[in-house]
VMD Tcl script that draws the C-alpha trace (Angstrom):
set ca {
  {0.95 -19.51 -1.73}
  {1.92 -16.16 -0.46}
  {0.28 -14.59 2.55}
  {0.20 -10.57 3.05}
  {0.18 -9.60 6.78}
  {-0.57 -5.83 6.74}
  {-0.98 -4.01 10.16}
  {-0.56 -0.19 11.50}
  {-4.14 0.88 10.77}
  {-6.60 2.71 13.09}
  {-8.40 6.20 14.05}
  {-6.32 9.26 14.10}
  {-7.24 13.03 13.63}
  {-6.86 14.85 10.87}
  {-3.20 16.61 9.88}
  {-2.00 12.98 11.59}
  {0.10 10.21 10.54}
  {-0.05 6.46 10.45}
  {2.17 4.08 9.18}
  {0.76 1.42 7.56}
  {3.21 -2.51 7.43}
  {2.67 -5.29 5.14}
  {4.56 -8.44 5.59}
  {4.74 -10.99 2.90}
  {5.33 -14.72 4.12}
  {6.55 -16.30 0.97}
  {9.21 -15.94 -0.98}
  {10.16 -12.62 -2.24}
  {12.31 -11.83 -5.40}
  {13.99 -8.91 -7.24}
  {10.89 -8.74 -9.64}
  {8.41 -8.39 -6.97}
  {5.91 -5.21 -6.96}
  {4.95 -4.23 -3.69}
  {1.28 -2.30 -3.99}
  {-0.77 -0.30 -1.39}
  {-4.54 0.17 -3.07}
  {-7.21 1.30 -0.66}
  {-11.59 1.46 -0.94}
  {-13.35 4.59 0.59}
  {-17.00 3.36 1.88}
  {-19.00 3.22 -1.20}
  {-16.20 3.17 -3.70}
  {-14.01 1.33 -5.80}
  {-10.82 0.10 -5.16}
  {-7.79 2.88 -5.63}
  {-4.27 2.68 -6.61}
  {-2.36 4.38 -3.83}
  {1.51 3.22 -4.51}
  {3.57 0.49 -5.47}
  {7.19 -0.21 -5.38}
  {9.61 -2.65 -7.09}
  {11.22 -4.84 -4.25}
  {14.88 -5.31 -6.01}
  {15.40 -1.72 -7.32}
  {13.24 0.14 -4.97}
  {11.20 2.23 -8.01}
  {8.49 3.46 -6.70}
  {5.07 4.60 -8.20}
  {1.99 6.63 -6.88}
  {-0.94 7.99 -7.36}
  {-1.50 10.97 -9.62}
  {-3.58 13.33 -7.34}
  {-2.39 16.41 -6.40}
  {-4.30 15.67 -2.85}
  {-2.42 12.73 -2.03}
  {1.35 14.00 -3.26}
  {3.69 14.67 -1.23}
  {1.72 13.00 1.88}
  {2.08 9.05 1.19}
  {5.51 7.42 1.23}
  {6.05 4.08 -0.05}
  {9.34 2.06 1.37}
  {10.43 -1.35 1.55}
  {13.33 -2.74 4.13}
  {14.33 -5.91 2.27}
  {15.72 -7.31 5.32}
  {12.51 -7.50 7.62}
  {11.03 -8.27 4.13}
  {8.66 -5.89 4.93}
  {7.22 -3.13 2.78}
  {5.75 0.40 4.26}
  {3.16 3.16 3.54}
  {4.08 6.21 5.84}
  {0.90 8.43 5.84}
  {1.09 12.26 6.73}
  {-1.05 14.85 7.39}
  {-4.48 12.64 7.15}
  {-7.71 13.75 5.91}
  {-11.14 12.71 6.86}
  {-11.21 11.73 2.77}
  {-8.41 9.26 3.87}
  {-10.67 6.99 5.49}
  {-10.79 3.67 3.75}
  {-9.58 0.04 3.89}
  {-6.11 -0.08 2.99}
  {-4.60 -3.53 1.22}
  {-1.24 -4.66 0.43}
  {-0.63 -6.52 -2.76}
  {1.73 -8.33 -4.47}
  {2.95 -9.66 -7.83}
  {5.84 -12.14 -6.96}
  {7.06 -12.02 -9.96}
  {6.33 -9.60 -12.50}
  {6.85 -9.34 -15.77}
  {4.20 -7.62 -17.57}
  {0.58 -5.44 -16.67}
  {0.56 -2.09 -15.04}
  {1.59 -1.80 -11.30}
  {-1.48 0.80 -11.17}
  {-3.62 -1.77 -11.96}
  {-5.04 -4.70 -9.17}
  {-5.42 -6.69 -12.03}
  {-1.60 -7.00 -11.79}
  {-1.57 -8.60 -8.36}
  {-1.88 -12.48 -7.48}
  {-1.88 -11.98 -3.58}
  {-3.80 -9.48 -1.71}
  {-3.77 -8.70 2.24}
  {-7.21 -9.11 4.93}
  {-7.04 -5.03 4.68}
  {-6.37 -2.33 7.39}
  {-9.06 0.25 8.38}
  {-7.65 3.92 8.59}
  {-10.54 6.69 9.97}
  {-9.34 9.78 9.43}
  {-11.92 11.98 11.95}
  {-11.98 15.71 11.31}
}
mol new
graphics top color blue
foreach p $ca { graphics top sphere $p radius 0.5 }
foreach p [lrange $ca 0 end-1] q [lrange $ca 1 end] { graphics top cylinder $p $q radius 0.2 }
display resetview
């Protein structure tokens, strides 16, 4: 059993940055995916970015409002993986979870359907 410990949410202005920590406390391998996904009030549940923890690929979102703003990074040794968030909107605001697939051989990293573990979430507010 793998437990996500995600932390580094919280209320920030807009045009600010956050930086958002998920710590796995299993085991992790070179075919783990590392996946941020967050859910706006009243929506579903949205791929943000993933990243594969041997390599370091990483994957995001195609939205022209989130590129270029959301960084995805892993440091192996604190077994730790990051989303850096920059210049914040108010549409930001959601829970944020981490996810993982231990080890992955097949399905989409877009997809949570991919994912065994998932994280408690981390609230970002983005006020304006």
């Amino acid at each position: 059993q793998v437990q996500l410990v995600e932390s580094g949410g919280g209320l920030v202005q807009a045009g600010g940055s956050l930086r958002l920590s998920c710590t796995p406390s299993g085991r992790t391998s070179s075919r783990t995916i590392m996946g941020w996904f967050r859910q706006a009030p009243g929506k579903e549940r949205d791929f943000v970015a993933a990243i594969s923890w041997g390599p370091g690929n990483t994957y995001y979102v195609d939205l022209d409002s989130m590129k270029g703003r959301f960084t995805i990074s892993r440091d192996t040794a604190k077994n730790t993986v990051y989303l850096q968030m920059n210049r914040l909107k108010p549409e930001d605001t959601a829970v944020y979870y981490c996810a993982a697939d231990i080890n992955h051989w097949s399905g989409s990293v877009y997809s949570e359907r991919t994912y065994d573990y998932w994280g408690q979430g981390t609230r970002v507010t983005v006020s304006s």
